[in-house]
C-alpha positions in Angstrom: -15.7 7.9 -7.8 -17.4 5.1 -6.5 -17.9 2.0 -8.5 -21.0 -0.2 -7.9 -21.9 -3.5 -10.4 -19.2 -1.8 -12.7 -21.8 1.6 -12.9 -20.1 4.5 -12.3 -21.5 6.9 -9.4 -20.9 10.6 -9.8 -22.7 12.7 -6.7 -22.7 15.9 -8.7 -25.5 16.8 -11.7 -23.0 19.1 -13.2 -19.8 16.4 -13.0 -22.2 14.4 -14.4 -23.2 16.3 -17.0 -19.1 17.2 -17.9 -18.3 13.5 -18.1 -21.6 12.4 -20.2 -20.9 15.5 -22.7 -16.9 15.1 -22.9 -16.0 11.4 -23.4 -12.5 11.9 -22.6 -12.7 13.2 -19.2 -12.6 11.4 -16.4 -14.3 12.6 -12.4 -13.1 10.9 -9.4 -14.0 11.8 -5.8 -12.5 11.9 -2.7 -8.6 12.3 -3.0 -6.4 13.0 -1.0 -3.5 16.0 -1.9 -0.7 15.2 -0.7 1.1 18.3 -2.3 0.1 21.6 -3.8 2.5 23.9 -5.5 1.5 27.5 -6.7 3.6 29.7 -9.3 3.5 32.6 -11.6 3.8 31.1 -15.6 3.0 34.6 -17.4 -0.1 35.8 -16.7 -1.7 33.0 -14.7 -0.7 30.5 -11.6 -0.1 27.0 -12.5 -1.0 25.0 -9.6 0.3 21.3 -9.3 -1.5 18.8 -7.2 0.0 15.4 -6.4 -2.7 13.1 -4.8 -2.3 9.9 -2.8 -1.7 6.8 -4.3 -1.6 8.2 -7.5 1.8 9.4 -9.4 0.8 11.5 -11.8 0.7 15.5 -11.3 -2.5 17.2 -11.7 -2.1 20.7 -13.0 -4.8 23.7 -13.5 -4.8 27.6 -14.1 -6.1 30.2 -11.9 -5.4 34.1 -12.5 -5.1 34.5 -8.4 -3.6 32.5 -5.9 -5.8 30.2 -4.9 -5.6 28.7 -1.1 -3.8 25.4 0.3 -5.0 22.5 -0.7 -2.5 20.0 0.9 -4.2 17.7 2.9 -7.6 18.4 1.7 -10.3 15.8 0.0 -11.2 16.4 -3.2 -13.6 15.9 -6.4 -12.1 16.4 -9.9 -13.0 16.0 -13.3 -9.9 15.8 -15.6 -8.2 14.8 -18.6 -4.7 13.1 -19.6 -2.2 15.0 -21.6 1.0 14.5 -22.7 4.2 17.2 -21.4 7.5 17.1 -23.1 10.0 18.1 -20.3 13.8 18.1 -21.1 12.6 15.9 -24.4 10.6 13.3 -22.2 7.1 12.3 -22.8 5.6 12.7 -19.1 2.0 12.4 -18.9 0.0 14.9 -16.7 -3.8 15.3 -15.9 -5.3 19.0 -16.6 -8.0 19.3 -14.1 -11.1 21.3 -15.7 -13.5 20.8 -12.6 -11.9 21.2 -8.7 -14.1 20.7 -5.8 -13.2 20.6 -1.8 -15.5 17.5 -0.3 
């Protein structure tokens, strides 16, 4: 994301068009991943992306494995969200839109 005279910059027509049409998601472009974990939760994988400087986990569904993206730069759009995990409030980010820059 790119921030110019405090106007947001999105590259992409279609982020665009995501963000404009959902007020509560949020795209941001060119992270970092510093980890990405892949596992089996029923039917789907749940893949869990940790990006630099930020320390919140980004989490998505896929019904394949889907290929490394550690060390990759990337454009997301994205939402909060709010897991309960051993009776903790820990707040995520569900990533509806993934794209390798």
């Amino acid at each position: 994301m790119t921030t110019n005279s405090n106007k947001v910059v999105i590259s992409s027509k279609a982020a665009k068009d995501l963000v404009k049409k959902h007020a509560k998601l949020t795209h941001s472009e060119n992270f970092t991943v510093l980890s990405h974990v892949q596992r089996e939760v029923d039917d789907w994988i749940l893949n869990t992306l940790m990006l630099n400087d930020l320390d919140v986990p980004f989490k998505y569904k896929r019904k394949k494995l889907y290929k490394n993206l550690q060390g990759q730069r990337i454009n997301i759009t994205y939402y909060p969200e709010t897991e309960i995990i051993a009776g903790f409030n820990i707040e995520i980010m569900k990533i509806v839109r993934l794209k390798i820059s």
